[in-house]
C-alpha angles and dihedrals in degrees: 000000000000119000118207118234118222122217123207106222101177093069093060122103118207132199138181121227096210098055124058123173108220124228118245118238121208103205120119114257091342095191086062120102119243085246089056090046091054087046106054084036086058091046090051090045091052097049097056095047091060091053090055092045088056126037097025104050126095081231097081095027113119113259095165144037109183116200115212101191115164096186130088095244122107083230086116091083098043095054089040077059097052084047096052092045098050084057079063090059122091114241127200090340088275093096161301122317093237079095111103089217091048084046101116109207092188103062084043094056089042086056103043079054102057095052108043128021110244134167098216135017119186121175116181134187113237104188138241102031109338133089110201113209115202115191129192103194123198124248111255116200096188147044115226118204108198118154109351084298121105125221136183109238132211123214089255095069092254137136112254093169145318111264137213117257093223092059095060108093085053100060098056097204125124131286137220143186129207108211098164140075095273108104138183115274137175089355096309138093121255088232113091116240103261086073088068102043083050100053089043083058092056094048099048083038095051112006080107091043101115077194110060109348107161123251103185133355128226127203117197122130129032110259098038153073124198124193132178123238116235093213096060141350104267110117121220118235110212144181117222092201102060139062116296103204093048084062098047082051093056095050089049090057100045084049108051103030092039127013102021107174098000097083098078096065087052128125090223148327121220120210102156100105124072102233102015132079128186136178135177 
């Protein structure tokens, strides 16, 4: 009797001759030769230790920021503050500012612009550890009250730069009040130009006046411009589109045939229309 012979086919284990599955190997650029590998370990290693040299040591870190202003504003500590508080920004995630290699003179100059009117800015790397800031400022010819703050003013009617209270008996230049709605925007005054050029024409007419020299003027309504007399307390009510000297004439006249020395205790006196006076 023949007896069958069973065969287990699940416990064997086939493989084919003409396919092989390589093993990975988890080495770093194994067909490079041990001296290539050194090499490009050395490259990496050095790298990142000039990084380090020179972006993480006290030695490059800012310790002075030197302000060179030739005008006569106090803008050179405010911009020394700008500069201070920009070492305290982040820059490309590898550090503070405070680097004198991370320090962005750009953003620094684009925001120096957009806060004072200047002519020229000029920032400049002093290595190992100064900025140098270099300002042109431009010349101002008046300065605007507005809101119990102070500002240097260009001919132009704009902004140069917000002034210190304490330097204003030493500048010499007019002054003028806004007393009305039009505010400053944008850097310049609310007030259109020919008020200033106005206002330039009485004080180079009358600064030497022992009459009635100005000694501020106030801009409040359109259509006129108001100064106050040094000499007394009246203030003189003028009107910037029309002739300058026909109205002086007139206030001479009033002063000197009518109210002589009387003028000068006045309210005010109005010499804004042609053929009318008046006086309180």
């Amino acid at each position: 009797m023949l007896v069958k012979r069973r065969f287990n086919y699940y416990k064997r284990e086939y493989k084919n001759p003409f396919f092989r599955i390589k093993k990975r190997r988890f080495f770093i650029f194994p067909s490079l030769s041990l001296k290539k590998k050194f090499f490009i370990f050395f490259i990496f290693s050095l790298l990142c230790f000039l990084i380090w040299f020179f972006l993480y040591i006290d030695y490059f870190k800012i310790k002075i920021i030197d302000i060179d202003n030739g005008g006569d504003t106090n803008i050179g500590e405010d911009i020394k503050n700008l500069a201070w508080k920009q070492t305290e920004d982040s820059r490309f995630l590898l550090g503070r500012q405070n680097n004198i290699f991370l320090f962005n003179k750009n953003s620094l100059r684009e925001e120096i612009d957009s806060r004072f009117s200047l002519l020229d800015v000029k920032i400049t790397k002093k290595f190992p550890n100064k900025i140098k800031i270099s300002l042109a400022e431009k010349k101002y010819l008046f300065i605007w009250l507005e809101d119990g703050k102070y500002y240097c003013l260009g001919a132009e009617g704009e902004i140069v730069s917000e002034i210190n209270i304490e330097k204003l008996p030493s500048l010499f230049l007019p002054l003028i009040e806004n007393r009305g709605n039009n505010k400053i925007f944008e850097n310049k005054i609310g007030f259109d130009k020919k008020y200033l050029v106005y206002i330039d024409q009485i004080r180079n007419q009358l600064s030497n006046d022992n009459k009635i020299a100005p000694e501020f003027f106030i801009l409040d309504d359109l259509n006129t411009v108001k100064f106050k007399i040094k000499q007394g307390r009246v203030i003189i009510y003028l009107n910037p589109n029309e002739d300058l000297n026909s109205q002086i004439n007139k206030l001479n006249a009033l002063i000197n045939e009518k109210l002589n020395d009387d003028y000068k205790n006045k309210e005010y006196i109005d010499l804004r229309y042609k053929d009318k006076l008046y006086y309180k």
